[in-house]
Structures are given as structure tokens and as C-alpha cells.
N, C-alpha and C positions, 0 to 999 in steps of 0.2 A: 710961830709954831704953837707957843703957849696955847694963844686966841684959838685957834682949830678944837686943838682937847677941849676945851674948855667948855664951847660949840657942842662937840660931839657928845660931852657927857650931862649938859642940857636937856639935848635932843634926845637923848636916852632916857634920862629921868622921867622926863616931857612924857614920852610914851608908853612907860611902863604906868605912870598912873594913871592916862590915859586908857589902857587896857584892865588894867583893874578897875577904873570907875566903871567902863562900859560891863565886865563881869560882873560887876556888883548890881547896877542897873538890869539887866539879865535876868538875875536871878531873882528879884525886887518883881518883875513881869512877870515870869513864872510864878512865882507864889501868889501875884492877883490872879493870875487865872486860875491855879489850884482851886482858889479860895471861890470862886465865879462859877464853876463846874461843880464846887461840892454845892455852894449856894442853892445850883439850877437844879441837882439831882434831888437833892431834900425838898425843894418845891414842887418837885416833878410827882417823888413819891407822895407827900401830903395831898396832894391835886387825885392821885388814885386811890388813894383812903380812902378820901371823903366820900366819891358814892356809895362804894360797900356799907357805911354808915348808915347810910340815908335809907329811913322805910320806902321801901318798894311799893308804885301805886295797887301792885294786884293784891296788898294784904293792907291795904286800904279801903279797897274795893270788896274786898268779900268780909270785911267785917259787919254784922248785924246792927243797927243802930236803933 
């Protein structure tokens, strides 16, 4: 009878950190993708800067030389 408890509060243990490593892991995932989306979105916006920056050919083109 011992042996059973014994067993059972193993398998219990077993599981509950079992369930917290996987939460932990979880949320370890979530914050690389956070972190992947903010990445994307800051390159996204710098990538639409850049042409507003850039001289336009047509005032390249009517400048007198």
C-alpha cells in the first residue's frame, strides 16, 4: 500500500513540472515571436522611409546643368 502512494505522488510531482516546464517553454515561444514581429515591423517601416528619402528622378531631371 505504501509502494502505491508513493507511485502516485511521483506521478504527480512528475507532472506538475512537467506542466510548468511546458508553460515555461510557452511563453519562451511567445516572446521569440513578439520579438520576430517587432523585428519584421521596424524593417518593414525603415524599407518605407527609405524611398520618401531618396531624390525623385523628376527633380533630377528638370534641374539645369
Amino acid at each position: 500500500m505504501d509502494l502505491k502512494i508513493v507511485e502516485v505522488v511521483v506521478l504527480l510531482i512528475a507532472g506538475v513540472l512537467f506542466v510548468t516546464w511546458q508553460f515555461r517553454d510557452l511563453r519562451r515561444a511567445k516572446e521569440v515571436t513578439r520579438q520576430q514581429r517587432e523585428a519584421e515591423k521596424h524593417q518593414a517601416t525603415q524599407q518605407s522611409v527609405k524611398p520618401d528619402k531618396a531624390p525623385s528622378m523628376t527633380s533630377q531631371q528638370n534641374d539645369p546643368k
